[in-house]
C-alpha positions as CSV (number, residue, x, y, z in Angstrom):
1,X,2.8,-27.7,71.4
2,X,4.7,-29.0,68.2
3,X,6.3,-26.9,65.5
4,X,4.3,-26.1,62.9
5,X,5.4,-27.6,59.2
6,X,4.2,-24.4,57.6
7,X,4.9,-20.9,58.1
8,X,2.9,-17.7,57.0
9,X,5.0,-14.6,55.4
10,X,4.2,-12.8,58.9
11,X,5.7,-15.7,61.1
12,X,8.4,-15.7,59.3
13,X,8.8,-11.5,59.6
14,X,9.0,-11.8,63.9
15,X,12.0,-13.5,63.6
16,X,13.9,-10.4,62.5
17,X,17.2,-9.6,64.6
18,X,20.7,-10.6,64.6
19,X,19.6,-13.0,68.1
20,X,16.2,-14.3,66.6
21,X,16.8,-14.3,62.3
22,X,14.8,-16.2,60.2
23,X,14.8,-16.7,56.7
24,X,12.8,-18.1,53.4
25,X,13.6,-18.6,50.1
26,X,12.8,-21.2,47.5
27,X,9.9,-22.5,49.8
28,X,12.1,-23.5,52.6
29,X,12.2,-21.4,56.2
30,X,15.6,-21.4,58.0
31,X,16.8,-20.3,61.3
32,X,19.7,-18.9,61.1
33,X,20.4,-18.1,64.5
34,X,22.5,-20.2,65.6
35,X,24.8,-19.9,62.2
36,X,24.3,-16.1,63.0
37,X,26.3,-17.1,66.8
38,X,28.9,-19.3,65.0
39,X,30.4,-16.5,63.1
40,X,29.3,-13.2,65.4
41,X,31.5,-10.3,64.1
42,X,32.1,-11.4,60.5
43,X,31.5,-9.4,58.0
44,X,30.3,-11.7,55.8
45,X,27.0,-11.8,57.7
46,X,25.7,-8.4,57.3
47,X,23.9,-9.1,54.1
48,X,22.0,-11.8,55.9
49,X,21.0,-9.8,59.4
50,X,20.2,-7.2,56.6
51,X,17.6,-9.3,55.4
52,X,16.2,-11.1,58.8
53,X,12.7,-12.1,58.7
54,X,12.6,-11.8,54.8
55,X,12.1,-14.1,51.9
56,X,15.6,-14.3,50.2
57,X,14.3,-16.4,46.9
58,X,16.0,-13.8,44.6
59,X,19.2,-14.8,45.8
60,X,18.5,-18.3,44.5
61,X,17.7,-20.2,41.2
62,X,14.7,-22.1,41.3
63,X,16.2,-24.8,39.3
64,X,19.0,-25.5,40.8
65,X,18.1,-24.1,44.2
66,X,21.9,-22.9,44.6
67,X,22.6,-18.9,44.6
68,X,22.0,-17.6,41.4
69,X,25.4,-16.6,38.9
70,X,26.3,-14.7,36.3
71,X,29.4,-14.4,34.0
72,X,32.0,-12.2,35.4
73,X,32.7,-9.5,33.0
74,X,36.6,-9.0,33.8
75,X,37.2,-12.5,34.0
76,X,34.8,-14.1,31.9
77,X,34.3,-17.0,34.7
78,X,30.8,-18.0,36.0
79,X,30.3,-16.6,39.0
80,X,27.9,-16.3,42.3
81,X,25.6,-13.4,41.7
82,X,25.4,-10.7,44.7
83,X,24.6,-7.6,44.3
84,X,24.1,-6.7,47.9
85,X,27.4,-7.4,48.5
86,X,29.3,-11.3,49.4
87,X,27.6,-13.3,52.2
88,X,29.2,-16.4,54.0
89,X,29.9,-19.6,52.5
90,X,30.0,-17.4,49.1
91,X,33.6,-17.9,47.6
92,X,35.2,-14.2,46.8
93,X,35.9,-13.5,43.2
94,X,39.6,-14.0,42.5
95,X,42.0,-16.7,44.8
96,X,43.1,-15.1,48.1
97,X,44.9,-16.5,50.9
98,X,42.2,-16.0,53.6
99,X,39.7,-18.3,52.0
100,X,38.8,-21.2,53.9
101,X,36.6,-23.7,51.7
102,X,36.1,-26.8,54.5
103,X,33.2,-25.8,56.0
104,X,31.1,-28.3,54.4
105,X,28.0,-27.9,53.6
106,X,26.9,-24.0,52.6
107,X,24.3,-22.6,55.0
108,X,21.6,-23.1,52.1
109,X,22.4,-26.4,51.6
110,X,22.6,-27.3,55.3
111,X,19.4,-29.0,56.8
112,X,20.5,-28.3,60.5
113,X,19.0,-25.0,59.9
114,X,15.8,-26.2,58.1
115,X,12.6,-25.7,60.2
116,X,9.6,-25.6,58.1
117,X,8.1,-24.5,54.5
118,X,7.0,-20.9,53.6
119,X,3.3,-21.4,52.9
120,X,2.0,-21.2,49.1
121,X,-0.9,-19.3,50.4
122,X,-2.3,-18.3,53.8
123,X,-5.7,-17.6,54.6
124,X,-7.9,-16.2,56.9
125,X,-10.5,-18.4,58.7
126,X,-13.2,-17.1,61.8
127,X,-13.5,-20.4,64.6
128,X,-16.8,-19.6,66.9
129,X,-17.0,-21.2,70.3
130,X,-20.6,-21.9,70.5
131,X,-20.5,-22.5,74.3
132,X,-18.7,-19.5,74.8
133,X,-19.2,-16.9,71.7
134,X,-16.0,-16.1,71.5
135,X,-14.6,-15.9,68.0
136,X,-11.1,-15.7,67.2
137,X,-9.9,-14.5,63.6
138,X,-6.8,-17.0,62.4
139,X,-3.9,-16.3,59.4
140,X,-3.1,-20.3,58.8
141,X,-1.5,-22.1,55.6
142,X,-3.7,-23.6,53.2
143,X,-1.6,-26.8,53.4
144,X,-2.5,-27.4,57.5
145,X,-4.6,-30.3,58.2
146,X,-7.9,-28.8,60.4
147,X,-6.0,-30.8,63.4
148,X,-2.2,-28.0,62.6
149,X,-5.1,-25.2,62.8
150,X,-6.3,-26.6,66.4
151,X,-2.8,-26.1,67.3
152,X,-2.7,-22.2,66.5
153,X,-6.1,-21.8,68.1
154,X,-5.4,-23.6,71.1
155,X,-3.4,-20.8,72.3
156,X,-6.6,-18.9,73.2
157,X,-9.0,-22.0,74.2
158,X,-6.9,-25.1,76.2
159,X,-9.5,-27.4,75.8
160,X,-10.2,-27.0,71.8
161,X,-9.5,-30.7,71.2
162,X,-12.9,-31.5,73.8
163,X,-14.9,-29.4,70.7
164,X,-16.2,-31.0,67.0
165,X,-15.6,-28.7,64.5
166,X,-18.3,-27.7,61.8
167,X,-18.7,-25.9,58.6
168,X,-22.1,-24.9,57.3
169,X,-23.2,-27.1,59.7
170,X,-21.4,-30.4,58.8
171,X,-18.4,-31.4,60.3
172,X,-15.4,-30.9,59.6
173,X,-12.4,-33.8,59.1
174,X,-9.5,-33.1,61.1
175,X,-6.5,-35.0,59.0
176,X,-7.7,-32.9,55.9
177,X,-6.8,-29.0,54.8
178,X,-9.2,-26.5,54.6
179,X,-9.9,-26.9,50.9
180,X,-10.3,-31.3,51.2
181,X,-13.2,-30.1,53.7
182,X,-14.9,-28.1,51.1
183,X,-14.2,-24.0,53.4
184,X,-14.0,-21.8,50.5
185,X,-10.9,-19.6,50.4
186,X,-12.7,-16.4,49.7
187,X,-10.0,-14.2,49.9
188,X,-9.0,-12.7,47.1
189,X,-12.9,-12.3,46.6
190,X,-13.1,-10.0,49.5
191,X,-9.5,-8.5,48.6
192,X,-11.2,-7.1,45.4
193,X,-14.6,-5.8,46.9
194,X,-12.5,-4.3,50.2
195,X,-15.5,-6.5,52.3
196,X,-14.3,-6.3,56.0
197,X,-12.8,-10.1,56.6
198,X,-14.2,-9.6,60.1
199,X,-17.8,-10.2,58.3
200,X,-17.4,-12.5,55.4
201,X,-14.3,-14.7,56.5
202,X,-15.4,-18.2,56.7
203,X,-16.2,-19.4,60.3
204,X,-15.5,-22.9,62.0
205,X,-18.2,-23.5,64.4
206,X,-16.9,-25.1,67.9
207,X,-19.2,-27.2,69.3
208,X,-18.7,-28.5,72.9
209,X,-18.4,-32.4,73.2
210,X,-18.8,-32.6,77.2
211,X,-15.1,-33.1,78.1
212,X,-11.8,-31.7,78.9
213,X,-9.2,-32.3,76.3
214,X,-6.4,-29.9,77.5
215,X,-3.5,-30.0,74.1
């Protein structure tokens, strides 16, 4: 099954160990791990385990998309701003001797470690099988074409590319997000009148076209 372009807040939390770590920040989602394996047993990394599974975007500007800084009040130099304490690839304040600057690229900057984007919004949608009954409640990203949300919900029916998918009773295009298909994101509606989502989420209807896709 391909990776998914977008990530929700929770996919991004189950990557959350020092042998599985995940990031966000500034809309991006990294995986660190293998960084993480480079440099096992430095220091340096704690603040980064520390935050594993976590969106990091207060460490960053959103301008410049570099770590944010601030003038060092001894020295009166600009400076990387840290307050949980120096992380790797972050220069220390003052020269030393055991500062190594050719790594290349910082670990922010590096697109090896790039998988995705953090979703703007996720949202809950209810897809019916209509041969079956089953229903299946789905967190996706509002940016997901209908045909990224068959790929989370194929996990529980094999054969969900043999089905056309409807809303309201008209069908639904596949190479278009929720929203281009007109499937209200009702969300925050239901968020402020505590309705149970299991009721009033919108539902895809699943409609069986007579043959055995298998994704």
């Amino acid at each position: 099954m391909p990776r998914s372009k977008y990530y929700t807040p929770d996919e991004v939390s189950a990557h959350n160990s020092a042998a599985d770590l995940w990031v966000s920040f500034v809309g991006k989602v990294c995986d660190l791990t293998p960084l993480v394996r480079e440099h096992r047993g430095d220091i340096l990394l704690l603040p980064i385990i520390e935050c594993a599974g976590k969106d990091i975007s207060h460490w960053f500007d959103p301008k410049t998309k570099d770590i944010l800084t601030h003038v060092d009040p001894v020295t009166s130099c600009v400076k990387y701003f840290t307050p949980r304490g120096r992380f790797l690839h972050v220069p220390p304040p003052r020269p030393r001797s055991d500062w190594d600057n050719d790594f290349g690229r910082p670990w922010w900057r590096d697109p090896r470690y790039e998988v995705g984007y953090l979703t703007a919004k996720s949202r809950w949608v209810r897809v019916v099988n209509t041969l079956t009954s089953q229903e299946q409640l789905l967190e996706v990203c509002s940016e997901e074409t209908l045909e990224e949300v068959l790929h989370r919900y194929v996990r529980y029916n094999a054969h969900a590319g043999s089905y056309t998918w409807k809303h309201a009773g008209t069908p639904l295009l596949m190479d278009r997000t929720l929203g281009e298909n007109g499937v209200p994101d009702e969300d925050p509606d239901m968020d402020r009148c505590r309705l149970d989502r299991d009721l009033f989420t919108p539902a895809i209807c699943l409609y069986f076209n007579d043959d055995l896709t298998e994704l």
